[in-house]
N, C-alpha and C positions, 0 to 999 in steps of 0.2 A: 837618105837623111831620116833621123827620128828626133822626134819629139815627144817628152812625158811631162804630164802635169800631175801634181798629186798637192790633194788637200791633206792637210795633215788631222786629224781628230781629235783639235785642244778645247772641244766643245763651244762655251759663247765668247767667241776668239776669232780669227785667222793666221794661219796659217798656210800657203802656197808656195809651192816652189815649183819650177822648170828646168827642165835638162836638153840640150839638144847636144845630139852627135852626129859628126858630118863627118865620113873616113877619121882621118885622125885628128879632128878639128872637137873642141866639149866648150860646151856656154851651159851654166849654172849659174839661176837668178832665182832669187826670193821676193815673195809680194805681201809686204807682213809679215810680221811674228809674235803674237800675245795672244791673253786670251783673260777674260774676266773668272772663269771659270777656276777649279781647283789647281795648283802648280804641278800637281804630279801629271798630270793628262799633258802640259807644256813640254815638264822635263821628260817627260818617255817619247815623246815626240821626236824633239828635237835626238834622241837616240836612233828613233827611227830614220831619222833625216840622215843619219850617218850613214847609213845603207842605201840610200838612195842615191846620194853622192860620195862614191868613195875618194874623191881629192878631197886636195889642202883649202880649195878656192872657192868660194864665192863670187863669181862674176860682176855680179849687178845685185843689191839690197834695194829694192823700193819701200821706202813707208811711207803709205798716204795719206797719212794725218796723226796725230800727236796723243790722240785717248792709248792710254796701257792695254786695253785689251788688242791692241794691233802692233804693236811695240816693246811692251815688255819682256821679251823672248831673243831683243838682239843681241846684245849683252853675251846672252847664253850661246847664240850661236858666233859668236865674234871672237868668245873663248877658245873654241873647235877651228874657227876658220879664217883665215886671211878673206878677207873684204876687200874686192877691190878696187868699188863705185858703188857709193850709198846714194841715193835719188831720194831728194822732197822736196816737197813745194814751196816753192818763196814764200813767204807771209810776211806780212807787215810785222815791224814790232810791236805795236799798240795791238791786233791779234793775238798773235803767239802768248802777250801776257793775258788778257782777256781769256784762252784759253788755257791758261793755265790757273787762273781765277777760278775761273768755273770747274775744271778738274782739282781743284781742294789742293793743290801741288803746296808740297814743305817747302820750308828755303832752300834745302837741296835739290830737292825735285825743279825748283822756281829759276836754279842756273841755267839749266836746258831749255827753258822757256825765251829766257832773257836772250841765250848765243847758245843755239844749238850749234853751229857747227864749233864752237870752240867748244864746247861740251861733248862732244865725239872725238875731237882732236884728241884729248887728256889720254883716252885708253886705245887709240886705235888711229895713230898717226901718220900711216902709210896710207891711210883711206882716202881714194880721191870724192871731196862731197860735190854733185851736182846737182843746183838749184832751179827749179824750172820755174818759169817763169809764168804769171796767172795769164788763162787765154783768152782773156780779154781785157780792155781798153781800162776799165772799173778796177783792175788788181796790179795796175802798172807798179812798178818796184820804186822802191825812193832814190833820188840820186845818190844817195850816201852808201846805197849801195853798191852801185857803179863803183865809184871810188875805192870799195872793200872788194870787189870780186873783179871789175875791169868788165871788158863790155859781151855783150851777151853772143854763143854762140849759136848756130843753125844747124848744128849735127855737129854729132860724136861719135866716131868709128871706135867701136869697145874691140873691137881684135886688135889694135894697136896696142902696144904695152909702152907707148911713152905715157911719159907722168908730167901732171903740171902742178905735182906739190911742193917741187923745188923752186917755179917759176915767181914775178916777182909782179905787184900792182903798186904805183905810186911808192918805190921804193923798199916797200916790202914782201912780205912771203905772200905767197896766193891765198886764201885760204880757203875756196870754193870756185865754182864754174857754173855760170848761170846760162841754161840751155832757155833762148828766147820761145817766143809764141809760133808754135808753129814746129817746131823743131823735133827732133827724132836723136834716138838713138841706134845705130846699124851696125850688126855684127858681120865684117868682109859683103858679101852682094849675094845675102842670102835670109837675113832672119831681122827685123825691124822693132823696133820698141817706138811707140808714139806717146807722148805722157799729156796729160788734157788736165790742167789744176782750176779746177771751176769755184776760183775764189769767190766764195756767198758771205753774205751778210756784211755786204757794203755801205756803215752806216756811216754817214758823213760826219769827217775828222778834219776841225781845223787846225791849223798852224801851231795855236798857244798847244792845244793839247799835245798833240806831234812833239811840241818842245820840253813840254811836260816829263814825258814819258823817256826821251831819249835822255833829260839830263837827271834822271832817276837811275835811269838802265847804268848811266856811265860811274853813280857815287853806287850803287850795286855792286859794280864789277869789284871796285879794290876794297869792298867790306864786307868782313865778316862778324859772328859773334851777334852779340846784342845789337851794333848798329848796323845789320844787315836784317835781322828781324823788325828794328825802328824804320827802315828804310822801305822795306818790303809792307809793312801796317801803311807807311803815306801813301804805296803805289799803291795800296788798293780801294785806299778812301779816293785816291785822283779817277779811279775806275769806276767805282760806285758812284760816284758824284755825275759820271758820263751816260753811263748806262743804266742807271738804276731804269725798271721798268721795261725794261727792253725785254721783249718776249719773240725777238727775233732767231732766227733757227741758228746753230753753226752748219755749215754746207761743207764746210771745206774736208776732201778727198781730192786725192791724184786719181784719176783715172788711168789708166795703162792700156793701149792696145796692143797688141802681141802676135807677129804673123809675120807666115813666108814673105820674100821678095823674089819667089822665081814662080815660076808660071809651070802648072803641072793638076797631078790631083795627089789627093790627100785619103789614104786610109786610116780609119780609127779603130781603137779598140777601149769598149768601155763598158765592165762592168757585164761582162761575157758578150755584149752586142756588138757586131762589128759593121763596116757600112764604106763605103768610096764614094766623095765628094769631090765631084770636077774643080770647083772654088770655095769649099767653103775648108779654111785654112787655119781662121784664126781665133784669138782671144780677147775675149774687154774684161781687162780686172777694174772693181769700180771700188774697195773698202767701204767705207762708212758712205757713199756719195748718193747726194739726193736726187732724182729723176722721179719727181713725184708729178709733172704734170709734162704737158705736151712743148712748151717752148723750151723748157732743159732740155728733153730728148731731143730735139731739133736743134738746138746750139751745140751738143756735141755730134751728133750727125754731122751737124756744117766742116764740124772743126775737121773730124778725122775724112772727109768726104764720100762721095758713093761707094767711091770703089774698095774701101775699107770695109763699112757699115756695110755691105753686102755679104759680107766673107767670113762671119766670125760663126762659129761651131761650137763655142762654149761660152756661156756668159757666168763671171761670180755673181751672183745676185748679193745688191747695194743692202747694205746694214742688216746683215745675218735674216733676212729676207721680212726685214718690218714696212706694213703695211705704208707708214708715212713716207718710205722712200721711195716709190715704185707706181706704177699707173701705166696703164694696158698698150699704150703708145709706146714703151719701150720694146713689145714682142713686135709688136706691126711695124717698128722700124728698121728693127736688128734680125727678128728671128731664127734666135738660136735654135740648135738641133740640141743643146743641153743646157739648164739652166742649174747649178751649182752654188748651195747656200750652206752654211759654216754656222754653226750655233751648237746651244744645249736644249734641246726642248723640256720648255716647263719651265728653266731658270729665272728665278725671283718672278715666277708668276707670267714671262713674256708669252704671246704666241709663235715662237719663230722657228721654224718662217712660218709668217701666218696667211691661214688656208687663202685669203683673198686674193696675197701675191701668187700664192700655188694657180688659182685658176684662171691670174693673167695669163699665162703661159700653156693655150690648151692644147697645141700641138708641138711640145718642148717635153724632151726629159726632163722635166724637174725630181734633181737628185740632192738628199739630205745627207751633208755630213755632220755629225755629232762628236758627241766625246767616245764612243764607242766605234765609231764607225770610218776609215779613212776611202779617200775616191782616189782613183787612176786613171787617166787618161792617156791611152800611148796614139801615137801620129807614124804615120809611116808616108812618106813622100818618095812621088815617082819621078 
């Protein structure tokens, strides 16, 4: 069996994708696709990407959260490719618009905000979308979403090719599938995807606002024109009026863990270094995700457990490797053999990755990818 990872080089962006082949068996998954950076570095990429994966398919699309620099890029690959499982995170609707507040989002941009998954439907309606659910107690989903997706599952076998886009919830069409706390994704009894959505900035939401918001979203839907601009100015005086002052972080990222489920060893090749690891197999993609001190590193520890958190061989380093994400408890927990960060260096002045994350990691390859520069990583299993 092989495995490849390759970053792609759309500078202060991500782009990741994965390939494995097993005899005549191929799984092809994307972790992100934007980049804040120039579009020409994205669209020669994503060309790049065509050589990498020479099929029609897309397996599995992850996106771990909602900023364009991590998602403006699928569109372009959904042109090229049959999708055929997009993964993101559940979020609250009083979130999703808050973050789309905050990212300046037009009224068109503000549709995806409101109902991303019927905003995917529109161009890409064969796509089955799965919602995970936050992994912990603080990000429980609202019942009305039950109602819209039906009840939460515990695993999804992706080598199955039935569909549940035809299936039905309280009389109607499906329109999602919501993978609970805990849960996984399993390619046949060989390759696992764990998804960890460490819903942050839990600020306490009561009822009337809840109501607020939901019966904004609903006179939203069927308007456009000027009373969809009118409509869109109240929801965001109802927001400003909640949060004004609020100097709280957004946190929110899907985390992804990514790794064998057979028991063997693992050779690599990366960047002419080669090496054979008894256990050490797998991947934690983190996107923009905060693990800026020691009880985040230890709540996702817990989640994904020992026997994970022992095994991973390559870590993406969290938000293009800025300082406020990161703190020295993530190497003495995980200890990668490679730590992999995605940026432009210099861009609008950033550090990234800056030197402080670099020397968390003192016995780690920490490898830069740039707009200039793409990484590979191949696996080779015994």
């Amino acid at each position: 069996m092989k495995v490849e990872h390759r970053y792609f080089a759309v500078g202060q962006g991500l782009f990741l994708a994965g390939s494995l082949y097993c005899d005549s068996r191929k799984l092809h998954w994307i972790y992100d696709c934007g980049t804040s950076s120039s579009a020409h570095y994205l669209n020669r990429e994503i060309k790049a990407y065509r050589n990498f994966n020479r099929s029609s398919l897309v397996n599995i699309f992850f996106l771990s959260h909602f900023d364009s620099d991590h998602i403006n890029g699928f569109v372009l690959v959904a042109n090229h490719y049959k999708i055929k499982r997009l993964i993101l995170p559940l979020v609250p609707l009083w979130k999703r618009l808050l973050l789309g507040f905050k990212a300046k989002a037009n009224s068109h941009q503000m549709h995806f905000f409101i109902d991303p998954v019927e905003y995917i439907r529109r161009f890409s309606p064969d796509t089955e979308i799965v919602l995970v659910q936050a992994s912990s107690d603080d990000g429980a989903f609202e019942v009305e979403e039950v109602d819209l997706y039906g009840q939460a599952v515990e695993e999804i076998d992706i080598s199955d090719d039935t569909s549940f886009v035809s299936e039905q919830v309280n009389g109607a069409a499906r329109r999602a599938i919501i993978l609970s706390r805990g849960g996984r994704l399993r390619f046949e009894s060989i390759w696992e995807f764990v998804p960890f959505n460490n819903l942050g900035m839990q600020n306490a939401i009561d009822q009337k606002f809840k109501k607020q918001v939901s019966r904004l979203r609903s006179q939203m839907q069927l308007a456009n024109g000027v009373e969809l601009q009118r409509l869109l100015s109240r929801l965001k005086y109802v927001f400003e009026g909640r949060f004004v002052g609020s100097r709280k972080r957004n946190d929110l990222s899907l985390f992804v863990f990514s790794g064998s489920t057979l028991q063997g060893r693992s050779n690599f090749s990366l960047l002419g270094c080669n090496g054979v690891f008894s256990e050490l197999d797998a991947s934690l993609y983190s996107g923009d995700g905060n693990l800026s001190n020691a009880s985040r590193v230890a709540e996702l520890a817990k989640y994904l457990g020992p026997n994970r958190s022992s095994r991973i061989l390559h870590l993406q380093i969290m938000h293009h490797g800025s300082k406020g994400n990161c703190c020295p408890e993530v190497n003495r927990t995980f200890s990668p053999i490679f730590c992999i960060s995605s940026s432009q260096p210099g861009f609008r002045g950033w550090k990234n990755p800056h030197p402080k994350v670099i020397r968390m990691f003192p016995r780690s390859n920490f490898i830069k990818c740039t707009q200039n520069y793409y990484v590979l990583l191949k696996q080779y299993f015994l």
